[in-house]
C-alpha positions as CSV (number, residue, x, y, z in Angstrom):
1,X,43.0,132.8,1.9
2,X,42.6,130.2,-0.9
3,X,45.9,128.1,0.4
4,X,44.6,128.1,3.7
5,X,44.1,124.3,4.9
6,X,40.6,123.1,5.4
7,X,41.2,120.8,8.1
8,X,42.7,123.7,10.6
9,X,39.3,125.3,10.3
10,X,37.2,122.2,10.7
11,X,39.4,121.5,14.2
12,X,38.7,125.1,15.5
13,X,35.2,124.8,15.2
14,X,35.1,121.2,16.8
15,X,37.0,122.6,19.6
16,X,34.8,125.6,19.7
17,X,31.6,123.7,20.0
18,X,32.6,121.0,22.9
19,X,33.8,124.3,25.1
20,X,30.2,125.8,24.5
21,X,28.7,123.3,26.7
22,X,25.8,124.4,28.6
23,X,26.0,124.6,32.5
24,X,24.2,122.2,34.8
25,X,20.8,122.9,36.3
26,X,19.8,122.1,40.0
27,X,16.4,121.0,41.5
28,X,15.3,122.9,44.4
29,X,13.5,120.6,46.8
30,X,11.2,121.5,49.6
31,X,10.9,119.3,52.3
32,X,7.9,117.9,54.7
33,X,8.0,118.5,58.1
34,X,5.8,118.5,61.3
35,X,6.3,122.3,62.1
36,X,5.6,124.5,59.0
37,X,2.2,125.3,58.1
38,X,1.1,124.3,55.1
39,X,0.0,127.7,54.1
40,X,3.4,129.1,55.2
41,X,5.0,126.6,52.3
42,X,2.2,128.2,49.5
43,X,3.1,131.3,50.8
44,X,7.1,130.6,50.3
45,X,6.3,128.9,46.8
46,X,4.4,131.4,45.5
47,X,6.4,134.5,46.8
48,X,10.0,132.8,46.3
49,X,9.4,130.5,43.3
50,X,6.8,133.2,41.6
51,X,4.2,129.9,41.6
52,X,0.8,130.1,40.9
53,X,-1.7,129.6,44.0
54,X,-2.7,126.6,42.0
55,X,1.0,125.0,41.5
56,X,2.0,126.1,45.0
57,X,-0.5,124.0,46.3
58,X,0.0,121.5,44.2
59,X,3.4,121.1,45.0
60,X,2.5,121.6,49.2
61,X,0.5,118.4,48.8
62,X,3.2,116.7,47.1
63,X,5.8,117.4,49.8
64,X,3.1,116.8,52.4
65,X,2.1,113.3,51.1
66,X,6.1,112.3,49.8
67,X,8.0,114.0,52.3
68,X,9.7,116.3,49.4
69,X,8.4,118.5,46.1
70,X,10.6,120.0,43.4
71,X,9.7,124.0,43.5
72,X,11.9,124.2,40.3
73,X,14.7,124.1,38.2
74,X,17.4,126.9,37.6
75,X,21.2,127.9,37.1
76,X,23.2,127.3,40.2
77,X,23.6,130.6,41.4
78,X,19.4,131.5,41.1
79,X,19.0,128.4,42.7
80,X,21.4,128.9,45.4
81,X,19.8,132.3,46.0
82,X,16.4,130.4,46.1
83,X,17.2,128.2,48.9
84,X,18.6,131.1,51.1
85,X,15.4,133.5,50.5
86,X,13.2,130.4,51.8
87,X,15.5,129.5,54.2
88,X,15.9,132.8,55.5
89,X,12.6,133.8,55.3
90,X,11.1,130.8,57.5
91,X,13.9,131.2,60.1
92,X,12.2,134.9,60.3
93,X,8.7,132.9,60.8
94,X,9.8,131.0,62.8
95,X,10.0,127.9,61.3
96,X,12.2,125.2,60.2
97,X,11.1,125.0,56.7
98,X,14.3,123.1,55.0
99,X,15.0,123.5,50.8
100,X,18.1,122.0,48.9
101,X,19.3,122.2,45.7
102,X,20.5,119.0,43.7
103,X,22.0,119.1,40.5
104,X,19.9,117.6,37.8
């Protein structure tokens, strides 16, 4: 174990550490528009992003008055998962309540 080279070591854990990166996050966005209730969207936020009544509002106003407002920020597939609840759910509702996911 002594002989072993010190420099074979110190590559493996450099290589180790740039494969260990972490994996992107994506912004869910919910977006104004002349159809969906406002208290349809605090609804949504609060029931599929597990907001507060508070930050559900909050973030209804913002997408009211700047035509989008970030609902949050996960992994790709909860996020994914996140736009097709909301999606799905509105279509049920019938409205055309539209969320997308960018990555941050």
């Amino acid at each position: 174990m002594g002989s072993e080279d010190p420099g074979i070591q110190e590559g493996i854990i450099e290589e180790i550490d740039e494969e260990t990166t972490e994996p992107p996050m994506y912004k869910v966005l919910i977006h104004n528009d002349d159809y969906t209730t406002k208290e349809f969207v605090v609804q949504i936020l609060i029931a599929v992003f597990n907001k507060s009544m508070e930050e559900a509002t909050q973030i209804m106003w913002k997408a009211h008055k700047t035509g989008v407002g970030l609902c949050g920020i996960y992994s790709y597939e909860v996020a994914e998962t996140k736009v097709n609840v909301a999606t799905a759910t509105a279509r049920e509702h019938g409205f055309p309540l539209k969320t997308t996911m960018e990555e941050e």
